[in-house]
N, C-alpha and C positions, 0 to 999 in steps of 0.2 A: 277587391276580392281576395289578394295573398291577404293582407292584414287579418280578414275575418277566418279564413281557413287558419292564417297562425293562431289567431285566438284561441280558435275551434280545437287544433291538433294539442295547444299548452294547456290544456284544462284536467286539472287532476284526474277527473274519470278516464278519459280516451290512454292518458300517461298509465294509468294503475292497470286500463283494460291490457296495453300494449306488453307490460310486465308481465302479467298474468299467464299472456297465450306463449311468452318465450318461458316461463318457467315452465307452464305445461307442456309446451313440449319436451324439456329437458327431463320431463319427470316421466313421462310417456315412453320416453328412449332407454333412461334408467330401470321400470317397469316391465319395457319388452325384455332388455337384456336380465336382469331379472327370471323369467320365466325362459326364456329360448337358454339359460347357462346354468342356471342355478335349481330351477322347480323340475324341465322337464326331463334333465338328463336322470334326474334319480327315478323318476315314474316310469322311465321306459327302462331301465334297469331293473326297475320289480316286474315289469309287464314281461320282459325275457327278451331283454336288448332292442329293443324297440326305438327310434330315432324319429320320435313325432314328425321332425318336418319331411322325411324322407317316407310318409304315408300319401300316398295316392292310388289312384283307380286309372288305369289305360283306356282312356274313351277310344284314339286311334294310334297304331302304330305310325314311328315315322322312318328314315332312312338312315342306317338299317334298323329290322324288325325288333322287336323286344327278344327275350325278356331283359326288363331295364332294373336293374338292384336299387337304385337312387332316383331321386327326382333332377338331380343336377343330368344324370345320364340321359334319362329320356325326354329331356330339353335340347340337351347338344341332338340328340337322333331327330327333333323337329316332329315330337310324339305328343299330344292333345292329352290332355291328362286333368282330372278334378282333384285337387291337392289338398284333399280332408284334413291333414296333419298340420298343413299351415294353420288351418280355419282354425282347427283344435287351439293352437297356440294364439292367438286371434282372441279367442272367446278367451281364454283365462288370462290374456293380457287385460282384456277389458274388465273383466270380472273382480280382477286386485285393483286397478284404476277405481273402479267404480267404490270398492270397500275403504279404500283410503280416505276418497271422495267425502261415501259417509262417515269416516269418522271423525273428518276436520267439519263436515259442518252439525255434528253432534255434539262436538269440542265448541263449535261458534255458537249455537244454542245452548248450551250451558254456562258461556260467559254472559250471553244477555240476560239468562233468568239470572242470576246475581245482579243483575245491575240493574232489573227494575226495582223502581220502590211500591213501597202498600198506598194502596189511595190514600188522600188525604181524608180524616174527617170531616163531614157534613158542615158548611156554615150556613143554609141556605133551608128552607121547609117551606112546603105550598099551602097556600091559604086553605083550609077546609069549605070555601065559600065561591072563589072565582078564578084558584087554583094557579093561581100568578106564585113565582117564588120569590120568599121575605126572609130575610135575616132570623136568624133560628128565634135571637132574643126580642122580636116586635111582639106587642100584644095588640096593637091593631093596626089591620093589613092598608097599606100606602094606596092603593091601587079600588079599592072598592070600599075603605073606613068601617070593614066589618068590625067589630071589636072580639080577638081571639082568646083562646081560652092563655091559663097561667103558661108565660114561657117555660121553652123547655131547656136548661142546660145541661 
């Protein structure tokens, strides 16, 4: 059983999958901070100092009461709270994730259409009579001895 599990774990695909989810996360991490350092602090600066992740709604006060200026503050008081500003930051994490996303596999479809070729030419044409296919250049069909018209090259 180890034998066939090491088989199973050395095989290119499971190795390339295993790459994959460690760069995605690095890049997920690179992304967040990204947007929590660099996109939101300018947004909330035109919005009028605004500090997205410090956006929330007091579902319940905790001990002692509000009012709480941060979200870190009304965590320490043990105060219930819906943290819209995270979410905020949440969604346009995903939302750049997502465009990068498509642009590599827009980039990966553009290298495969270069790299199909044009079909090949026809070598092959079906009998006018029992519809079997014959070598462009037969004038009489193998398969039923009709006798066909002048080849076509």
């Amino acid at each position: 059983m180890w034998k066939e599990f090491k088989e199973f774990a050395m095989r290119g695909n499971v190795i390339d999958l295993a790459v994959g989810v460690i760069i995605g996360g690095a890049f997920g991490t690179i992304v967040k901070s990204l947007v929590d350092d660099v996109i939101m602090p300018p947004i909330g600066l035109l919005l009028g100092n605004v500090d997205f992740s410090d956006l929330f709604f007091l579902l319940q006060n905790g001990d002692p009461s509000g009012p709480y200026t941060t979200l870190s503050a009304a965590k320490e008081a043990g105060a219930v709270t819906l943290n819209y500003g995270l979410f905020l930051n949440t969604v346009i994490t995903f939302l750049i994730v997502a465009f990068v996303v498509f642009l590599l596999i827009r980039g990966i479809n553009r290298l495969k259409k270069e790299e199909e070729v044009p079909p090949a030419e026809p070598t092959t044409k079906a009998c006018p009579y029992c519809y079997t296919e014959i070598p462009l250049q037969a004038t009489r069909c193998p398969n039923c001895t009709s006798a066909l018209e002048q080849a076509e090259v």
